[in-house]
N, C-alpha and C positions, 0 to 999 in steps of 0.2 A: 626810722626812715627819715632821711634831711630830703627839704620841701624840694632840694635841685634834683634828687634821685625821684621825688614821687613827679616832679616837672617832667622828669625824664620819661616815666614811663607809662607815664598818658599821652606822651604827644605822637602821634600818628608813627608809628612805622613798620616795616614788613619783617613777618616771623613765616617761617618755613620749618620745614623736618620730615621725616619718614617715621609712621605707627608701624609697627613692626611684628611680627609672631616670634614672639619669644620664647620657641621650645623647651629650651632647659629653664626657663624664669630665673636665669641671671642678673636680669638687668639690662645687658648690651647686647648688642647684634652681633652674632656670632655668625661663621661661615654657612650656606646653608638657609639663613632665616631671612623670608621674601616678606614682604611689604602685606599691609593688610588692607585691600583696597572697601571703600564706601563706609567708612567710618569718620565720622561728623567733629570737627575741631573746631574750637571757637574761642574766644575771645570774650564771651560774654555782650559783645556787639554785633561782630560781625562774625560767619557762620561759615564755613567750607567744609568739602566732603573728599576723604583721598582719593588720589587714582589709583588704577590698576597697579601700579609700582607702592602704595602706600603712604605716596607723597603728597603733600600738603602746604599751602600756600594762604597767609592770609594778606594781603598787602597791604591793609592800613591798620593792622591792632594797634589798640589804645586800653584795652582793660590792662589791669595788675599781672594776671592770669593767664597764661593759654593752656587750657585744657581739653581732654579728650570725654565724648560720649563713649562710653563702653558698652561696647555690643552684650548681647545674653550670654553669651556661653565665653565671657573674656573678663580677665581681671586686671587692670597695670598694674604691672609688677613695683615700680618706684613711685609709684601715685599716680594719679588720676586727673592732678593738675604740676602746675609749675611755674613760676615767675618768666614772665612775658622776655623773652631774649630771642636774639637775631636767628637763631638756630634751639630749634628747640623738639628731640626725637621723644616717641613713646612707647614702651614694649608692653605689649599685651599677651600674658601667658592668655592658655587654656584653662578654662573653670566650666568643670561642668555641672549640668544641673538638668536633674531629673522632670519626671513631668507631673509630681508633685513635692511641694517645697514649700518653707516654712519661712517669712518674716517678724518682726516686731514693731511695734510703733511705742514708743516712750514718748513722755514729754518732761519741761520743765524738773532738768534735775539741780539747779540752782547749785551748783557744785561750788565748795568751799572745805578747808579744811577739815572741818567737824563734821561732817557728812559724805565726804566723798566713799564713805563703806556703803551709803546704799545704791549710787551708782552702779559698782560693784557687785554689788549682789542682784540689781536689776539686770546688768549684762551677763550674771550666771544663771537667772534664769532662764534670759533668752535662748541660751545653749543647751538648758537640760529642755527646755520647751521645742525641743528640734532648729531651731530659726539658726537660719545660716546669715541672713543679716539685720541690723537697729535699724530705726529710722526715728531721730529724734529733733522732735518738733517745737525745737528752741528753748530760752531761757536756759540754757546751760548752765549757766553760771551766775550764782549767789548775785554779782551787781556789776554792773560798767558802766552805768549811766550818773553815778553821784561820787565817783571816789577815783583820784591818781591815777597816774599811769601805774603804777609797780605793784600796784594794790588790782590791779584790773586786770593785767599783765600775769600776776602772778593766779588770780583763777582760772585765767583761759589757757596757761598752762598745766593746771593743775588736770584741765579736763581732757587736754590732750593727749596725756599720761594713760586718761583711766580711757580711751579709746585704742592707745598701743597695747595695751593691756589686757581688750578686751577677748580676743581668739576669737574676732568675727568681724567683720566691714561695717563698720559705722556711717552713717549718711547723716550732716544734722544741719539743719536748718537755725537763723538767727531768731532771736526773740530780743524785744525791749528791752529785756535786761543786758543784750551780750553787744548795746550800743553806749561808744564810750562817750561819758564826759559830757553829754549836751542838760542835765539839768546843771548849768553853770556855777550856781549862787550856791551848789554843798561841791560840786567837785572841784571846781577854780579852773578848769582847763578852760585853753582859750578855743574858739571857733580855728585857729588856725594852725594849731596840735596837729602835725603831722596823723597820727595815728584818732581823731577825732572821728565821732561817728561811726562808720562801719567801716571805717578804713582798719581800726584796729583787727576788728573781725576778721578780716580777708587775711590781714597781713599774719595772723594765726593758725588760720583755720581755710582759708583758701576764701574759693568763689562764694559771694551769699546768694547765687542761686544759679542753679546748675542742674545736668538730667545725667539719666542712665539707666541701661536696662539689664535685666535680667529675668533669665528665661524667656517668657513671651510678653512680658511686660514692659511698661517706660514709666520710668516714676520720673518726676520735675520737683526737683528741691525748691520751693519761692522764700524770694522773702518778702512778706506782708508788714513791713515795718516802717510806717509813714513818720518822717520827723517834723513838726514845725514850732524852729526855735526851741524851746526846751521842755515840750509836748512828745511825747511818741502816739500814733495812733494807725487804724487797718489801713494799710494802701498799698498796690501793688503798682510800680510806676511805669510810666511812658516806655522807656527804654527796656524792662524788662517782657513789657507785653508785646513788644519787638520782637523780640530775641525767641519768644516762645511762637511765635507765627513759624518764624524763622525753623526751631527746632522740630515742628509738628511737620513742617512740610515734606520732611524723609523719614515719617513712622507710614510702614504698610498700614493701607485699611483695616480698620477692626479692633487694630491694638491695643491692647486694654491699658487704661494710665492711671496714673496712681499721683496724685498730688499731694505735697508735705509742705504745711508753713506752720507759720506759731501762732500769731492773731488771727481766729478763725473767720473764713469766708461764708457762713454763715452759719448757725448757733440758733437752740431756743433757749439758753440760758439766760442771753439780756433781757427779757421779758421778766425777771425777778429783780433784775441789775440797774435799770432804767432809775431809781430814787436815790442810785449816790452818786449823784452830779458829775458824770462819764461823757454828758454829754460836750463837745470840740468843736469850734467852727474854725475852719482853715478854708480861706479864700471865700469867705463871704458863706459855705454850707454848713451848717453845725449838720452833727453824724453822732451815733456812740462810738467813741474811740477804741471799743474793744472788740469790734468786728470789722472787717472791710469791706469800708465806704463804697470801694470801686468793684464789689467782687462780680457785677452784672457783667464790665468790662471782659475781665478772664472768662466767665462762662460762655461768652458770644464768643468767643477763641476754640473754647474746648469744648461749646455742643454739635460742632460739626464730629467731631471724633467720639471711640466709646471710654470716656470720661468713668471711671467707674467707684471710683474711690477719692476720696480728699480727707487726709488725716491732717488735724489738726492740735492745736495745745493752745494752752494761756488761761481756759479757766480750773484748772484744777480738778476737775471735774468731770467722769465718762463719763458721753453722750452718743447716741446713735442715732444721726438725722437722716431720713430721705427725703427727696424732693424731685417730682418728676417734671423734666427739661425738654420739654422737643418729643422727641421720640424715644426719648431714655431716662433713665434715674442715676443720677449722682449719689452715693453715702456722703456724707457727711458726719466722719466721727471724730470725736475730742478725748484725746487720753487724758486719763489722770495722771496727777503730778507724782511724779519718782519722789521727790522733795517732799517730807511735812510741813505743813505752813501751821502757823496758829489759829490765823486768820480762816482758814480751810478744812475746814473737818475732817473730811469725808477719806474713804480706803485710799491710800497708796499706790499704784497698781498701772497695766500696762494691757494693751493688746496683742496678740498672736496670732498673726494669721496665714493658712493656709492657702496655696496655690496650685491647684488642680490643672494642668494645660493653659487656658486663657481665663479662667475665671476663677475668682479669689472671693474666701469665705467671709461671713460679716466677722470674724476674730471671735477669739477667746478672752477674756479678760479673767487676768491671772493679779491676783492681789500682792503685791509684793511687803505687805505688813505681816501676813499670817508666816513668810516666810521666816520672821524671826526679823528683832529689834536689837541682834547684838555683831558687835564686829569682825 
């Protein structure tokens, strides 16, 4: 992407279209197929709902992006986002789904070459385990943060493959690793790399944080990936914690949410982690960089609401935290790594969890080692 095209589509201007009921799940508006009115478009900024006609109006987008919230019982047929342009429609078939139904949460599948068969075999599990959709909680990809464009470019393709591949809806979140270029001194990219930072990510893989429901749930993809200078550390920023005020204010009462980042919001792991010098100051706070510094921020957001789950990744490591908030208890769990690490001992493995009408189980955890170490 040349710096006049990304100039071009950050600077303010009006995107419009009609979300549509796409009964045969063609693609286009065929005769016949009427507008889908109170479905949530946005921009990643700024926030609008259709009308009764299905029509849709943002007048000052400025993200990369204009995408749709997808209601429960709807899936877009041509995706779920799209490159921000002056007209821009979206069709939503019918998907439906039952009043119990089955998810996954993976994490860190560090996808490369030499491993992408366990990806693969984690997203076969997820099918033979019932779950109709992943939700994978960053670090995708083996590295982006120390190596080329081509060389970074070519895993974040790689992993894009193994989600068209996979014969279920993929939902993933970024992790540190899937931020290009900013340790400078091994990658050599400059700060002014068109595709630098999480620009690469978007420009791949769509929005780095975004919502969508299914069934009677709203899950929120974040991303918890703080940069300073050639640091990555927990932070969920300004604008994002925007946008989710923004997104909460048209979920009915009650709704149960389901939160997905990489750098977890809170963890009892760093209590073991604290003596290998983790610890970051950015803007005068030191923090451990491997939780988020701001996460009190987002919970003051989402303890008005029933908050009931926050999966997480980054340490390698399943964990099942609770912590009660106000009037309610948040989960807090950390899948383990899809990816073998050296460094990382412990089982391979993934969450499953079931969804009963509006309440959802603490998951299964399904070891993806015993399933077999070959290709």
């Amino acid at each position: 992407m040349t710096s006049l095209l990304l100039a071009a589509l950050l600077s303010g201007a009006a995107t419009a279209g009609v979300v549509f009921d796409d009964a045969n799940a063609s693609g286009r508006r065929d005769p016949g197929e009427g507008g889908l009115a109170g479905v949530v478009v946005t921009d990643g900024r700024s926030l609008t709902v259709t009308g009764a006609d299905g029509a849709y109006r943002l007048d000052a987008a400025t993200g990369l992006h204009v995408f749709v919230v997808t209601p429960g019982d709807r899936h877009a047929v041509d995706g779920w986002y799209q490159p921000r342009r002056e007209t821009q429609d979206f069709a939503l078939a019918q998907s439906q789904v039952g009043d119990e139904w089955r998810f996954a949460h993976l994490s860190d599948t560090h996808i490369q070459a030499g491993n992408a068969w366990r990806t693969r075999l984690a997203f076969s599990l997820v099918r033979q385990h019932g779950a109709e959709l992943a939700l994978v909680s960053g670090d995708l990809i083996k590295d982006a943060l120390r190596v080329d464009e081509a060389t970074a470019r070519g895993y974040f393709a790689l992993y894009a493959q193994q989600i068209r591949e996979a014969g279920l809806a993929v939902w993933s979140a970024p992790g540190n690793h899937d931020v290009f270029g900013i340790e400078r001194h091994k990658s050599l990219v400059p700060e002014t790399h068109p595709a630098y930072g999480k620009a690469m990510f978007e420009q791949m893989l769509g929005p780095r944080y975004h919502a969508f429901n299914r069934g009677r749930v709203h899950f929120i993809v974040l991303d918890t990936i703080g940069i300073d200078d050639i640091n990555y550390y927990g932070f969920v920023d300004a604008l994002q914690l925007d946008w989710i005020r923004q997104d909460l204010a048209h979920l009915a009462p009650g709704t149960p949410i389901v939160t997905l980042c990489h750098i977890p919001l809170r963890s009892g792991e760093p209590a073991t982690e604290y003596a290998d010098g983790s610890l970051l100051a950015v803007n005068g706070q030191s923090s451990f960089r491997h939780v988020v510094r701001n996460h009190k921020a987002l919970s003051e957001i989402l303890r008005p609401h029933n908050w009931t789950l926050a999966l997480q990744g980054h340490m390698h490591k399943g964990e099942r935290l609770r912590q009660w908030d106000g009037d309610g208890a948040t989960r807090y769990h950390t899948a383990p790594a899809v990816d073998r690490q050296g460094w990382a001992p412990w089982p391979s493995g993934m969450f499953v969890y079931t969804v009963r009408g509006a309440a959802i189980d603490d998951g299964e955890l399904v070891i993806i080692d015993e399933a077999g170490d070959g290709k």
